[in-house]
C-alpha positions as CSV (number, residue, x, y, z in Angstrom):
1,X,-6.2,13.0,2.9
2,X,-8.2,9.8,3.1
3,X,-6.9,6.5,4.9
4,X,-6.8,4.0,1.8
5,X,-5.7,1.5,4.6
6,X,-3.0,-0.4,6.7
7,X,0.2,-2.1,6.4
8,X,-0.6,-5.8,7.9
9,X,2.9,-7.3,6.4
10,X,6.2,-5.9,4.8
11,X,8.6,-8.2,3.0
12,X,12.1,-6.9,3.6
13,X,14.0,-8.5,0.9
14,X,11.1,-7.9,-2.1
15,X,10.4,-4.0,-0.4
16,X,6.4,-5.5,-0.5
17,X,4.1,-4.2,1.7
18,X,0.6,-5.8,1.9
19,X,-2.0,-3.6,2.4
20,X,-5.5,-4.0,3.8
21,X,-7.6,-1.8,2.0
22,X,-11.0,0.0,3.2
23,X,-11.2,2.0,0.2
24,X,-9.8,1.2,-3.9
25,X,-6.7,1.8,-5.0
26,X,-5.6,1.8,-8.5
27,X,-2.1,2.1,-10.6
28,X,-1.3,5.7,-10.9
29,X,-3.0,6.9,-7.5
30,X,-0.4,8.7,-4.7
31,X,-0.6,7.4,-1.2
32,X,1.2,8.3,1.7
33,X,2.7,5.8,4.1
34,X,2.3,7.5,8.0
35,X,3.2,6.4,11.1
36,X,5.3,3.8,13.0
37,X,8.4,5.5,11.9
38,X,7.4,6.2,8.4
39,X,6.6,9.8,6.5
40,X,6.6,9.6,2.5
41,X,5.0,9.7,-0.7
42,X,5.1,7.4,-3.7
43,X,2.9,6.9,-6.8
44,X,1.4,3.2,-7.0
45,X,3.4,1.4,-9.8
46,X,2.2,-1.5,-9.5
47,X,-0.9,-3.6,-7.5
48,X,-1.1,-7.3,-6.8
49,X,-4.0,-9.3,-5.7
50,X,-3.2,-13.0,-5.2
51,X,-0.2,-12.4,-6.5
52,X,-1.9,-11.4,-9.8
53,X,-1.2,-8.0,-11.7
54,X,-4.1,-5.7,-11.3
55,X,-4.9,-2.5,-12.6
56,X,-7.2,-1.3,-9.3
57,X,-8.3,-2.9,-5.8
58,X,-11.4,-2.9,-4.1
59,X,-12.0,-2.1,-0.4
60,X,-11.6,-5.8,1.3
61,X,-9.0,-6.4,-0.9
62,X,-5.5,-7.3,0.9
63,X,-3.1,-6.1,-2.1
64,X,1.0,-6.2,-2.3
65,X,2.1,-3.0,-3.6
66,X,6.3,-2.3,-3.9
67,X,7.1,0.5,-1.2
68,X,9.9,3.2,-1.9
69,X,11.1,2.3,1.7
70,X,10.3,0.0,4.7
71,X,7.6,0.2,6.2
72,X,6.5,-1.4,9.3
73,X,3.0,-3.2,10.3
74,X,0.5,-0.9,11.2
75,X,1.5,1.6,8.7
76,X,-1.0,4.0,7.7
77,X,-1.6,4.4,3.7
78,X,-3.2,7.2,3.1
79,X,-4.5,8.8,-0.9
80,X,-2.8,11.9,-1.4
């Protein structure tokens, strides 16, 4: 699996997780969250950068992506 990137912020009551990416990311990819207390899979539904709907992120980008679960800064993202 490669590391896509990090959790640097989660907001609890939207289930958003921004994630600073080192490699792109696009709708449809699976990533796996690891660490800090989390362990799962989920498809990407849905990308934001700027809060603007995007079909695929670049590495640099810091995108807000809906999470399946919490997760907790410092999260790994890995692409499945």
């Amino acid at each position: 699996m490669k590391k896509v990137g990090k959790v640097t912020h989660f907001y609890d009551n939207i289930g958003v997780a921004i994630v600073e990416l080192e490699t792109s990311l696009k709708v449809g990819d699976k990533v796996k969250f690891e660490g800090h207390g989390a362990d799962f899979e989920q498809e990407v539904t849905s990308l934001q950068v700027n809060h603007e709907q995007v079909e695929k992120a670049s590495a640099g980008d810091a995108i807000g992506m809906k999470t399946d679960q919490k997760v907790k800064e410092g999260t790994e993202v890995k692409k499945v």
